[in-house]
C-alpha positions in Angstrom: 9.6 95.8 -12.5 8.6 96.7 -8.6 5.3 96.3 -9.3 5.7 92.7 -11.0 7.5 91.2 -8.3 4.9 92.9 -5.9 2.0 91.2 -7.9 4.2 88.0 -7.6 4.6 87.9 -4.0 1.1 88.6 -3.5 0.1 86.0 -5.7 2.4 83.3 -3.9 0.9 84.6 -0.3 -2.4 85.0 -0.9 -3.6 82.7 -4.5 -7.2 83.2 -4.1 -7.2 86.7 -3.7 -5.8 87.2 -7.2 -8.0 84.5 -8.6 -11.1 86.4 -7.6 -10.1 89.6 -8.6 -9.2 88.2 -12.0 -12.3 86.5 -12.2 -14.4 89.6 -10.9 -12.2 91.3 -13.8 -13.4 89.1 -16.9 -16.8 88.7 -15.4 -17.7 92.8 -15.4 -16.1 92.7 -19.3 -18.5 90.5 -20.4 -21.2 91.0 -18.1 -21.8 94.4 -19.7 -21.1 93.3 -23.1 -24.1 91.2 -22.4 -26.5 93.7 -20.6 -26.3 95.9 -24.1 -26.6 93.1 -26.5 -29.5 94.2 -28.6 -32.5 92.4 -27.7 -33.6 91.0 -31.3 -30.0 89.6 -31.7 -30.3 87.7 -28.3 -33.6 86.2 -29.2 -32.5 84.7 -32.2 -29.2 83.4 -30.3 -31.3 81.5 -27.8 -33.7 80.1 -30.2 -30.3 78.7 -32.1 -28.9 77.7 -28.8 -32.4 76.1 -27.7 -32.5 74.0 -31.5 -28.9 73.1 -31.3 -29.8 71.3 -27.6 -32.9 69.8 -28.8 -31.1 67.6 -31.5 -28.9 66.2 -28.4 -29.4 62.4 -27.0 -28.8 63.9 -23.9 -31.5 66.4 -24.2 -34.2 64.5 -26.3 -34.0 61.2 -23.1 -33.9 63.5 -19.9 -37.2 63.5 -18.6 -36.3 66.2 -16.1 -34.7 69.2 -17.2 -33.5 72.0 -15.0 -32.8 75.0 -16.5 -33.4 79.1 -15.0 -35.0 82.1 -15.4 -33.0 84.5 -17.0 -31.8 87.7 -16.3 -30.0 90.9 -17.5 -30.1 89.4 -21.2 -29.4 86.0 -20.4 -29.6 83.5 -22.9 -33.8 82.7 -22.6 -34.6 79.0 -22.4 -38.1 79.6 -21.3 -39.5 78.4 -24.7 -38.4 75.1 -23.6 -41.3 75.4 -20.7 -44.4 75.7 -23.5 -42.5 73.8 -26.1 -42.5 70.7 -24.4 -45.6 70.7 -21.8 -46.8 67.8 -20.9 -43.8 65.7 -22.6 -41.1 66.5 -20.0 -40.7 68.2 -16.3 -39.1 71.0 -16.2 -37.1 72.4 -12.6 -36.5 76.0 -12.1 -33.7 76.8 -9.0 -34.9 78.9 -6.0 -32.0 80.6 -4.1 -31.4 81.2 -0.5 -29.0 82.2 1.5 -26.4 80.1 0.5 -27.9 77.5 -2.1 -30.4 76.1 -4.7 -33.7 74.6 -4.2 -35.2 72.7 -7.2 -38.5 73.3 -7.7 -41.1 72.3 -10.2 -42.3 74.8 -12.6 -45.8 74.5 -13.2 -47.1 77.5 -14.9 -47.1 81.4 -14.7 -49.8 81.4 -12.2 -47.2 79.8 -9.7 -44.5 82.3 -10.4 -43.6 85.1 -7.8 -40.9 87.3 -7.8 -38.1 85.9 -5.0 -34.6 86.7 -4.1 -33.2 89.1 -6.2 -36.3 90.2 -7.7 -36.2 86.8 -9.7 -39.7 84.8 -10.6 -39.2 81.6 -8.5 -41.9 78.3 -8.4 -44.3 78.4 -5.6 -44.2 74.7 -5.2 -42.6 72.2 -3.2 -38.9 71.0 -3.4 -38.4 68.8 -6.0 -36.9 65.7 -5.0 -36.7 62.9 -8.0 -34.2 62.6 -10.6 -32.8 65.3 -12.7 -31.4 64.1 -16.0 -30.2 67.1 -17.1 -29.1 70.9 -15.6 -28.3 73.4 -18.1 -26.4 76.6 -17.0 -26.1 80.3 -16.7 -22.8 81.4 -16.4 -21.2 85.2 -17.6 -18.1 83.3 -19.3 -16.7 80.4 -20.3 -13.8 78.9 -22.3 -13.1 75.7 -24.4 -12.4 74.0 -22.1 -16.0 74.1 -20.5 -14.4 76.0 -17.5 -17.3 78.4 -16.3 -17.6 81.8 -14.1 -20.7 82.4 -12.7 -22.5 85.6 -11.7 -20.7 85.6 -8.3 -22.7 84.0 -5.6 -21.3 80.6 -5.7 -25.1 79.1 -5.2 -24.7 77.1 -8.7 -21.1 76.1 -8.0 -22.1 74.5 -4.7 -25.2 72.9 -6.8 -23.3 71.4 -9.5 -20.8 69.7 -7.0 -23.6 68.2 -5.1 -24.9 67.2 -8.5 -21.8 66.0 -10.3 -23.1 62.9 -11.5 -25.8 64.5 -13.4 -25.4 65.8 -16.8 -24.5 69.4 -17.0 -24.8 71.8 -20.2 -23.8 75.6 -19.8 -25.5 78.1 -22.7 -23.8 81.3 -24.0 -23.9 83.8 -26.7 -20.7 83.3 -28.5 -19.1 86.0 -27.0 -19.0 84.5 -23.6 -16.5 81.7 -24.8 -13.1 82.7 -24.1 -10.1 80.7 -26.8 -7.7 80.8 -23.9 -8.3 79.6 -20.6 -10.3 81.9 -17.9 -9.2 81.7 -14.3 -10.2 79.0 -12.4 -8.8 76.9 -9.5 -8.2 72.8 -9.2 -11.8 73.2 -6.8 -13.7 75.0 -10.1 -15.7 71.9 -11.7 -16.4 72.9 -15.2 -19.7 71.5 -17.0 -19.7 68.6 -19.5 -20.1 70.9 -22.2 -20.7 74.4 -23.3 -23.8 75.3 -26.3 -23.9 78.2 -28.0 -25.7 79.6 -31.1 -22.7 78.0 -33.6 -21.0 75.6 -31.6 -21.3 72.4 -29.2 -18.2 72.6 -27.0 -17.1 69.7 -25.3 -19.7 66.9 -27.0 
């Protein structure tokens, strides 16, 4: 009972401590759920996530697509890059210190290991129109409400992009039925795909 109305007070004092640590708490769970998810299993969910995208309006019209390279098992949109070279652009992120840069991807051979260790374009910022991002994220629930990997860089992006279409892609186990924690300054994405359902559209 002590305990509860210390956990109380601290969350009437200081609200965005316990948000974090509830989010930092939900993102580990899943987070290493993902990391051991065999391999073949998570190949076959992003090829159903990447087919479920492809018979949206809003993916077949965008001409420029951003979407990322992935890491510790993300879901892998890089088919995307081969499947559809030459018909659309495609914009990979490059992160610094505190934000995105779009950049064009334009092959392999202009790939090189960045921040992070993560393969980032060697080209120049990219600066005409994006009609579409799709997203990374560790969790998110029905209500397309998203937690990231923790550095803030695409919830800084996404707010400077709001008018832009935004998709986030998960395994199924990375959408939550009940709401995950989030504050009334969390934007969530217009919709969440995964490998059996299109949340949100």
């Amino acid at each position: 009972m002590l305990f509860e109305s210390q956990l109380h007070d601290l969350h009437s004092l200081f609200p965005w401590v316990v948000l974090r640590k509830e989010k930092q708490a939900v993102r580990a769970l899943v987070e290493q759920k993902r990391r051991i998810y065999p391999k073949e299993q998570a190949k076959a969910d992003s090829e159903a996530i990447i087919s479920r995208l492809e018979q949206l309006a809003c993916f077949r019209n965008a001409q420029t697509i951003m979407i990322y390279y992935p890491i510790h098992n993300e879901v892998d949109l890089r088919p995307l890059l081969h499947r559809y070279e030459g018909q659309k652009t495609f914009i990979l992120p490059v992160t610094h210190r505190h934000s995105i840069e779009p950049r064009q991807y334009l092959g392999e051979q202009m790939m090189q290991k960045g921040r992070y260790s993560v393969p980032e374009p060697q080209t120049a910022t990219f600066m005409g129109k994006i009609d579409l991002i799709l997203v990374p994220g560790v969790v998110f629930d029905l209500q397309c409400n998203r937690i990231g990997r923790g550095g803030g860089f695409y919830d800084r992006f996404l707010k400077k992009h709001k008018r832009i279409m935004q998709l986030g892609v998960a395994y199924d186990f990375q959408v939550k039925n009940r709401d995950i924690p989030h504050s009334l300054f969390d934007k969530p994405v217009n919709g969440v795909i995964t490998p059996t359902q299109s949340i949100g559209l």
